[in-house]
Structures are given as C-alpha cells and as structure tokens.
C-alpha positions in Angstrom: 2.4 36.6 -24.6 0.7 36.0 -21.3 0.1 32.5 -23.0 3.8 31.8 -23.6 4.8 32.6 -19.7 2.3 30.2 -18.2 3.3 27.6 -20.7 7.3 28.1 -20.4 6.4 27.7 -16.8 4.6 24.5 -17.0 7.6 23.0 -19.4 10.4 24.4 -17.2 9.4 23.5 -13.6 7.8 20.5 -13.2 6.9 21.0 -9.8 4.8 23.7 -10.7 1.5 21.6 -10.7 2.2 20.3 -7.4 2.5 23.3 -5.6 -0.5 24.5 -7.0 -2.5 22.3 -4.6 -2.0 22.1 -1.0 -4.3 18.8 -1.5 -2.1 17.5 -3.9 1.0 18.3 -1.8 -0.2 16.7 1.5 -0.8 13.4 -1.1 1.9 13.5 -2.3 3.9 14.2 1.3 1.8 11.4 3.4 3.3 8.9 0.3 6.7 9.7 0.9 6.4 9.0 4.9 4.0 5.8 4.2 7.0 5.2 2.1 9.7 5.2 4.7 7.7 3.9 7.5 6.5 0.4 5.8 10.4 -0.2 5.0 11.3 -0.1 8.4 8.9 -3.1 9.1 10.1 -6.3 9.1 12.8 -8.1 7.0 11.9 -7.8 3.1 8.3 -7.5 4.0 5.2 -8.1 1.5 2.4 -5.8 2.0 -1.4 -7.2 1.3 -4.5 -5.1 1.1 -7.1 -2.8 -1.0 -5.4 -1.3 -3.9 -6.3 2.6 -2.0 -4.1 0.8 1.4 -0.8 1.9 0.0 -0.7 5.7 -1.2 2.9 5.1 -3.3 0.7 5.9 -6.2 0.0 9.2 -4.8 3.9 10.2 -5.5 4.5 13.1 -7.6 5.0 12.0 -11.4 7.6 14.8 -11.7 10.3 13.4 -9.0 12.0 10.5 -9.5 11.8 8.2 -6.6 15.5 6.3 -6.3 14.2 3.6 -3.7 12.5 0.9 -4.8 8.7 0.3 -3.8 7.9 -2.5 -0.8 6.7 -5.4 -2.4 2.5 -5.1 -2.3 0.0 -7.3 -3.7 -3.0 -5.3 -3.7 -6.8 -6.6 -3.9 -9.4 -5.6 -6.8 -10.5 -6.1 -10.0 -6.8 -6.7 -11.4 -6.9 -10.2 -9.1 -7.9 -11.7 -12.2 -4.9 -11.1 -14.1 -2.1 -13.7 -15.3 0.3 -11.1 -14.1 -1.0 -10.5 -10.9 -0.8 -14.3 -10.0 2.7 -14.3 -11.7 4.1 -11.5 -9.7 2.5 -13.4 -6.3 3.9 -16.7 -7.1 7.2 -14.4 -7.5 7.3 -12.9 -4.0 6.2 -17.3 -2.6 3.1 -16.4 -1.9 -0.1 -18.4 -2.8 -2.2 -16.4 -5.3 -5.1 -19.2 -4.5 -5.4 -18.8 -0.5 -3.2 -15.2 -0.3 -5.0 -15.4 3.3 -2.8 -18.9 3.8 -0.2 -16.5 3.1 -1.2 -13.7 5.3 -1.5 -15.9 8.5 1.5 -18.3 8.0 4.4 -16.3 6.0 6.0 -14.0 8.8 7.0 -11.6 5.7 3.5 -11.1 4.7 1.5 -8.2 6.4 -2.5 -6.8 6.0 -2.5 -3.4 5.0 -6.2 -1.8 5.6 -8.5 0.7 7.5 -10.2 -0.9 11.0 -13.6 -1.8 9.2 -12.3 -3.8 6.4 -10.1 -5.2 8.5 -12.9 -6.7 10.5 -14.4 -7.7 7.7 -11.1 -9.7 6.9 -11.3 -11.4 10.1 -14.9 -12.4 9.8 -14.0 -13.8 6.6 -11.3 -15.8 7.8 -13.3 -17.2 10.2 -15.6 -18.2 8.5 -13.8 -19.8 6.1 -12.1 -21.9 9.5 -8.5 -20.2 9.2 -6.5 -20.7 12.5 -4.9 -17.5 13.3 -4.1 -14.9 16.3 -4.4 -11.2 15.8 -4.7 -9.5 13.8 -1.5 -6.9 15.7 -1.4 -3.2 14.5 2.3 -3.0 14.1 2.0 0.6 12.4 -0.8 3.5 11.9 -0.1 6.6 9.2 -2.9 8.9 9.4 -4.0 11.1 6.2 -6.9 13.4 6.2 -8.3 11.5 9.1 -8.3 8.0 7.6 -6.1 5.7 9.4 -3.8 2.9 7.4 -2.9 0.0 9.5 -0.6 -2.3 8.8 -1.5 -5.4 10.5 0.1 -9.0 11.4 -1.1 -12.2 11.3 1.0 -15.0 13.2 -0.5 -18.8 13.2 -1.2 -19.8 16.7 1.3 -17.7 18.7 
C-alpha cells in the first residue's frame, strides 16, 4: 500500500522530484534567471562558449518553458557534427573561424568562467586575431562559480 502512495505521488505531481532536492532546486532556479538575464542583452544575441556556460539544460523536465531559448552555439565534442555546423551557418556565423565571428559580429557574445576566458584570449592572440576586450557585459553567480558573458568588438 505504502508502495501505491509513493508511486501515485510520483505520477500525479511532477514537481515532486524537484523539491526533493534543494540542489536540484537552486539548478534549476539559477537557469531560469540565466534565462531572463542573457535575453536582455543585446538585439537577437548569439551566445558562444563551453557547453556547461549556459545552465538552460539545468531547467526542470517537468515545466514547460513557453519562451524560446537564446540562440547558443556551444563548444565540445559535438563541434564535429553536420548539424552543429548547419545550425551555425543558420544563425551567419562562420562554423570554420567561430572566433572571426566572436570579434566581428556585434550579435555574437563569449559566454565562459574568467580562466577559460583567458585562455580564449591567449589563443586568439596567438593565432594574430585583432580585437579589443574581451568587456564583461553580465556576471550570474551559482554555487560560487561565476558565468560571464563577455564582448568582443574589432578595434574599437
């Protein structure tokens, strides 16, 4: 019987597993506010970074989000993917030199902690890309980490 409660609970309030874990709950409430703050940046912005930069995957799978996600191309193992080059090329962005794209398309913005940022901007560097900043034109803070969202602008 005590079988049947806990699993009429599970089927009959979703949230149920959410507020089961304060972790969980701070995840998923720090994605809702990354949310709204990178929509209030810049006109039809394009977010660029580390797949773990933006924390919309950390939104509960049992509420329906109505808005639809910022455009972000995110970096990792998935770079390597027809898709991922198709849904660049989408959004006019350069899926060959993305870091063309960072510096030189005023809708495009770096999403990352300090430290990888730096090692951005050694990279680009190296690699003889003309640029000023990086800016920080937002911090969210989760847990103690920091996510910046950074801009690029060529020469200004």
């Amino acid at each position: 019987m005590a079988f049947l409660s806990i699993f009429s609970k599970h089927i009959h309030d979703p949230t149920y597993f959410k507020e089961r874990s304060k972790w969980n709950k701070g995840a998923i409430d720090f994605s809702k506010q990354q949310r709204a703050a990178l929509f209030e940046i810049g006109d039809k912005p394009i977010f660029v970074g580390p797949i773990t930069s933006i924390r919309l995957n950390w939104s509960s799978p049992y509420e329906l989000i109505q808005d639809k996600d910022p455009n972000f191309i995110s970096f990792g193992w998935h770079n390597f993917s027809p898709h991922w080059v198709t849904r660049a090329q989408g959004l006019g962005l350069k899926p060959d030199d993305m870091f063309t794209s960072v510096i030189e398309d005023p809708r495009v913005f770096w999403v990352s902690d300090k430290p990888t940022m730096n090692f951005i901007v050694e990279y680009m560097k190296e690699n003889s890309l003309e640029f000023s900043g990086p800016e920080s034109v937002g911090v969210m803070s989760h847990f103690g980490d920091e996510y910046i969202v950074w801009d690029f602008n060529k020469n200004d």
